[in-house]
N, C-alpha and C positions, 0 to 999 in steps of 0.2 A: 544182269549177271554180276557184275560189280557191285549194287548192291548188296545181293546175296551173301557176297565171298566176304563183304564186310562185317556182316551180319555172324555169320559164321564165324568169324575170328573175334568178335567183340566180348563172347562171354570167357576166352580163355585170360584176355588181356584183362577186364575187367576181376575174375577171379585172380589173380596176380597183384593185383591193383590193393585190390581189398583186404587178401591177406598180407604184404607189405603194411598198407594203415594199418590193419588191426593189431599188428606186431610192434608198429610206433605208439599204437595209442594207447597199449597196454603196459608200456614199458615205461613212457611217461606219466600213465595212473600209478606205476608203484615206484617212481622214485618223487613224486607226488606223498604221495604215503610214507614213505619213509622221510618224509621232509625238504627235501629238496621242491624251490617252488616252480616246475615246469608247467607252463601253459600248453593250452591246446595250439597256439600256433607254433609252438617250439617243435610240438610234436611232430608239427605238418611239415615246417622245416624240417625237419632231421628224416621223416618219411621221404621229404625232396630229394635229400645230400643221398641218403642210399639208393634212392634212383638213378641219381645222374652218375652215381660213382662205381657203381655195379660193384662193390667189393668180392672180394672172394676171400677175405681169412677174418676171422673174428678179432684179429685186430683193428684189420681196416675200421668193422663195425663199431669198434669203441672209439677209435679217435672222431669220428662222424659224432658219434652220440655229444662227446666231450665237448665238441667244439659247439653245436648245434643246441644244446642241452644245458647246458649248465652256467650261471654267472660268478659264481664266486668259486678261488681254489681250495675254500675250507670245506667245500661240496663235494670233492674229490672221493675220498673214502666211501661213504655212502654211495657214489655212485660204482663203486668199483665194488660192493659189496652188491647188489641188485645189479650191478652187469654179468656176474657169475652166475647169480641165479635165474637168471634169464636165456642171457645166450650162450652160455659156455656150453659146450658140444652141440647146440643149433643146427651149424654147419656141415655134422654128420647123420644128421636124421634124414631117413629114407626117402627114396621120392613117393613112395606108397602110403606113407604114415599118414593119417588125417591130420587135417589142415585145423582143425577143433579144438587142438590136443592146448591144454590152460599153461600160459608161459607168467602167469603170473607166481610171484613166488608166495612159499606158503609162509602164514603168520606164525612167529615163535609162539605165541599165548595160548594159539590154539593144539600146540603138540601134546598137552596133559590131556587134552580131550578126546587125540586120536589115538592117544596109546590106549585109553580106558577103552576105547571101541573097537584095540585091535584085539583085547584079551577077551571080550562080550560077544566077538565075530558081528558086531554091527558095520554099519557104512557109515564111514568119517565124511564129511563134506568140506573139497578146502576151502581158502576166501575167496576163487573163482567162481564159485557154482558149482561146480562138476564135483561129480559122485566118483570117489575111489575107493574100490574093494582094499579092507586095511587087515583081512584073516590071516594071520602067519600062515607061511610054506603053503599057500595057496595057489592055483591056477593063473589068478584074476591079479597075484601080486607081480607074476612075472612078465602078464600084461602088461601093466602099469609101467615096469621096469624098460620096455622096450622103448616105449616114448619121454620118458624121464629125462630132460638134458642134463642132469646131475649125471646120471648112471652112463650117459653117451660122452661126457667127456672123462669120463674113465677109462672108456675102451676106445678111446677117437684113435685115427693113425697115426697123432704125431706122437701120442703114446707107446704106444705100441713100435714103434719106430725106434725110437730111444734110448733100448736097449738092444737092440737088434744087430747083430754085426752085421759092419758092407757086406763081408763076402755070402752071405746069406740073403741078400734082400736080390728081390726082383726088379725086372728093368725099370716100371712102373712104380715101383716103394725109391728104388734109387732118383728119379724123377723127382720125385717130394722131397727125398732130403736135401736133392743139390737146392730146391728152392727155400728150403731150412736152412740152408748152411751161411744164403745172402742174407739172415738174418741174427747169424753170429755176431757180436759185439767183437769186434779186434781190438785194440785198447794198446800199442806197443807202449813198455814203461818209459817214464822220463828219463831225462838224463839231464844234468847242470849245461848251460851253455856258458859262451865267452861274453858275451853280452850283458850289462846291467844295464838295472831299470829301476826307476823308482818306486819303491814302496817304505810303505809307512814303519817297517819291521826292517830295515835292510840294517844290515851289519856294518855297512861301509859308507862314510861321510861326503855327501857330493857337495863338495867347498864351491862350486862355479853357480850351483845352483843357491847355494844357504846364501851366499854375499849377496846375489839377485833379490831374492827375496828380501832379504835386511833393508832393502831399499823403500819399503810400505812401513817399515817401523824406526827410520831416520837413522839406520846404521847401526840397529842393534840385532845381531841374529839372534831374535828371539825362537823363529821356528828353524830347526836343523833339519834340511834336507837330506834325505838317507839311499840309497840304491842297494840290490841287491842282485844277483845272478839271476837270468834268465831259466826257465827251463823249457828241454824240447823235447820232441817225439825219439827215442832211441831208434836205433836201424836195425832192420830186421832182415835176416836173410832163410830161406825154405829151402832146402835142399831134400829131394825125395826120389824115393825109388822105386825105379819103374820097369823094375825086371821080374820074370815070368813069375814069382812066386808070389811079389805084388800086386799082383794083375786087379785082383779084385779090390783094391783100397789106391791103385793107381789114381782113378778118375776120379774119385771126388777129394783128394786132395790137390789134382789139378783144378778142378774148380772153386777148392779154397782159396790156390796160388793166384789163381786171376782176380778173385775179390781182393785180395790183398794187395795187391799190383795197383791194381784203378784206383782204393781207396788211400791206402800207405804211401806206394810207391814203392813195396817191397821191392826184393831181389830174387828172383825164383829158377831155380836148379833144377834138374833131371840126371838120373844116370842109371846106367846099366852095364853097360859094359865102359862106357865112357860117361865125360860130363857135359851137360847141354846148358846152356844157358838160354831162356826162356824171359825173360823178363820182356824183351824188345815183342816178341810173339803175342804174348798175352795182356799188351796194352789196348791192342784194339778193342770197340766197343761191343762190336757183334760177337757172339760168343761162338757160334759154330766157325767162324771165320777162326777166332782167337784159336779155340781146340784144336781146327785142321792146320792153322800154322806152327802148331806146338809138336802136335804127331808126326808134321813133315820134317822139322826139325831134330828131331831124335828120331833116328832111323834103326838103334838100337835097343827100340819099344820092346817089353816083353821079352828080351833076352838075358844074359847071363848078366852075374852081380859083382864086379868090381868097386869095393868100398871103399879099401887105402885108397888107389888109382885115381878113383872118381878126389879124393877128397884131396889127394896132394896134387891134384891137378887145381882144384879150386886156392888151394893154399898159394901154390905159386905163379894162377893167373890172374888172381883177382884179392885171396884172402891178405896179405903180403901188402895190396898196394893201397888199402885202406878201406876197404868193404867189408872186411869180418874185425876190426878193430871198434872195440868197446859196442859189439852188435850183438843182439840176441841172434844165436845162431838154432834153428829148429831142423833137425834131420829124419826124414821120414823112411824108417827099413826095418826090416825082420833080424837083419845083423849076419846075413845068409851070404860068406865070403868063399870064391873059387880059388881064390889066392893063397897064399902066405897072410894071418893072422897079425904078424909082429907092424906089415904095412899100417894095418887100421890104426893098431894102437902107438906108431911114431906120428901118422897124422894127427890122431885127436889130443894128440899131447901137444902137437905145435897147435893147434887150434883151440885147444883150453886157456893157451899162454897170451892167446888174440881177443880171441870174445870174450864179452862180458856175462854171457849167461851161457850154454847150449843143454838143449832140451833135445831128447831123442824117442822119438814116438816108433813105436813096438806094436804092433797090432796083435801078434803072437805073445805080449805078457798078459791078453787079458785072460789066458787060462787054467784052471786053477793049481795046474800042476808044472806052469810053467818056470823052469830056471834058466838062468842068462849062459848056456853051458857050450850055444855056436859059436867057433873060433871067433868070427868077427865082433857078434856082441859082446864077447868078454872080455877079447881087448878095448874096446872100445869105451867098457860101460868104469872102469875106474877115472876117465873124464867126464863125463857126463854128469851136469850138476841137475838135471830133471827127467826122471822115466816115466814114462806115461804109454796109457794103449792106444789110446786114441781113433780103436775099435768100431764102434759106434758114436751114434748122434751125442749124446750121454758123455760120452770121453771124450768127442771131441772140442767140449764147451769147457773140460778140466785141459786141454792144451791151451785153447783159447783163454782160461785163467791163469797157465802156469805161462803166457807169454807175459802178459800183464803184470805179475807180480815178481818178474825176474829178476831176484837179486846178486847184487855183488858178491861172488866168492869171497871177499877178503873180511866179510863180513861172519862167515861158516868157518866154525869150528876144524870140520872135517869132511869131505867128500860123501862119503859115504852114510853119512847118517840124513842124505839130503837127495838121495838120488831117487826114489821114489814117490808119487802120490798114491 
């Protein structure tokens, strides 16, 4: 019986087996051909690395190939050009497509031969072997199209994703971008330190150091040692809103806040009715843990929106004592105030006078009819040196550049001509 069962499962494993080679060993024939010089045991390594690493995202699959594949960094290009044409959309092809379908890519010299054969209604043959119907607005072309990994990452999810707004996507599409989102670049801008240090470029004269040295050239400073300012990572603080009308773009900025947290070291905010302070919560490593001790902490989830309130609270428990002082300050809300208007805009006006940049993400501007006309955003938005929607997957990689490229008000002319991307 044990034999049997073995017997039995040997051709599913072995069909896995072979289409895995076959996919190494075609991949290493065309970057072979295109120049790059991979051997067949390269190949078989790099068949290896994808076995033992089980990837799941066609990144994984290139850095494997990269490392596994290639000797020199002048080889780069080339193979990033025959990495596209290979496996790019891969990862979305069905589990019913044949396993046949040619992942070689097609040869440019032979394109003047398949156009001639697409206007004759002949059959082009590419440099695989395999015969493709090439008749314009054919049957046989939209075939063809369905197994295309060109035409699959066209339409792959993370595309389609992209522009999609949160409050639109399903539980499942949301799934996917929080695990897009761990792969946002955070990048916080620099900022001058107190610290010098040696470089070759430094502005300032390090006399302790130049006399030392003089000491190899018998007391003549012939080489001048120089130092210059350090620079560090600016401080970043996330303050977002997590009242009912946020609901849908709550959670995946809380799961921005917790990358930010473990990577940065941010500072991360909550409010609704009141202010939470969240940073201690979402240090933990486990993430349902992190969430559940984030939600238990704000008990005023999905409730009303106090914005001055929230925001002169942080001014004067935390902004005041040196945590929004020369920090990029990033505010997540719709601008949706129950209060008194004038509150918002005395806070953001003492919080202009603190930070060094604040950016205020709008989910509500990415509409095309949208103007800043709610009490709160209005007073609000004549401090505000960045607007942004911050919408979707798409907008939220322009906050993620407008962290980055934060600059110094005193550098801008005028407010106003800067408050938009």
């Amino acid at each position: 019986m044990g034999g049997e069962r073995i017997a039995e499962d040997l051709p599913v494993e072995r069909s896995a087996v072979d289409l895995l080679g076959g996919i190494a060993a075609r991949f290493g024939h065309a970057l072979h051909s295109a120049g790059v010089p991979v051997t067949p045991e390269r190949s078989i390594r790099f068949a290896t690395a994808v076995a033992a690493a089980d990837p799941s995202t066609s990144d994984d699959v290139y850095w494997l190939g990269r490392v596994t594949l290639l000797t020199d960094r002048e080889q780069v290009p080339v193979y990033d050009r025959v990495f596209n044409r290979i496996f790019l959309g891969f990862f979305d092809v069905p589990t019913d497509a044949p396993s046949d379908v040619s992942l070689t890519p097609p040869d440019p010299s032979r394109s003047s031969d398949q156009s001639s054969g697409s206007q004759s209604g002949q059959t082009a043959v590419d440099p695989g072997g395999h015969a493709t119907a090439s008749t314009p607005g054919s049957s046989s072309d939209e075939a063809d199209d369905e197994h295309d990994p060109n035409r699959l990452a066209a339409v792959s999810g993370t595309e389609r994703l992209a522009e999609r707004s949160f409050s639109e996507c399903t539980e499942d599409e949301l799934s996917l971008i929080r695990r897009l989102i761990d792969r946002l670049p955070f990048v916080p801008p620099p900022r001058t330190g107190r610290r010098l240090r040696r470089h070759a470029r430094g502005r300032r004269l390090d006399m302790r150091g130049t006399l030392r040295r003089s000491h190899r050239t018998a007391g003549d400073p012939v080489e001048l040692v120089r130092r210059k300012r350090t620079e560090r990572p600016r401080r970043v603080v996330l303050i977002a809103d997590v009242s009912g009308s946020m609901e849908p773009y709550a959670r995946i900025y809380l799961h921005l806040m917790r990358g930010a947290v473990l990577a940065l070291g941010t500072e991360a905010f909550v409010f609704a009715t009141r202010l939470t302070r969240l940073t201690r919560a979402l240090v933990v490593t486990d993430p349902d843990t992190a969430y559940r001790r984030a939600l238990d902490s704000a008990p005023d989830w999905a409730g009303g929106t106090r914005i001055g309130c929230a925001l002169a609270t942080f001014l004067d428990e935390h902004g005041r004592r040196g945590m929004a002082r020369g920090a990029v300050v990033v505010i997540v809300s719709d601008g949706w105030e129950v209060e008194s208007p004038e509150l918002v805009g005395t806070s953001m006006e003492r919080l202009s006078r603190l930070a060094h940049h604040v950016i205020w993400v709008n989910p509500r501007k990415a509409a095309e009819s949208y103007e800043p006309l709610v009490g709160g955003m209005a007073a609000a938005l004549p401090f505000v040196d960045t607007f942004v929607s911050g919408h979707s997957l798409r907008a939220l990689e322009e906050v993620m550049a407008a962290i980055s490229a934060a600059r110094d008000r005193s550098s801008e002319s005028t407010r106003h001509t800067r408050v938009s991307i």
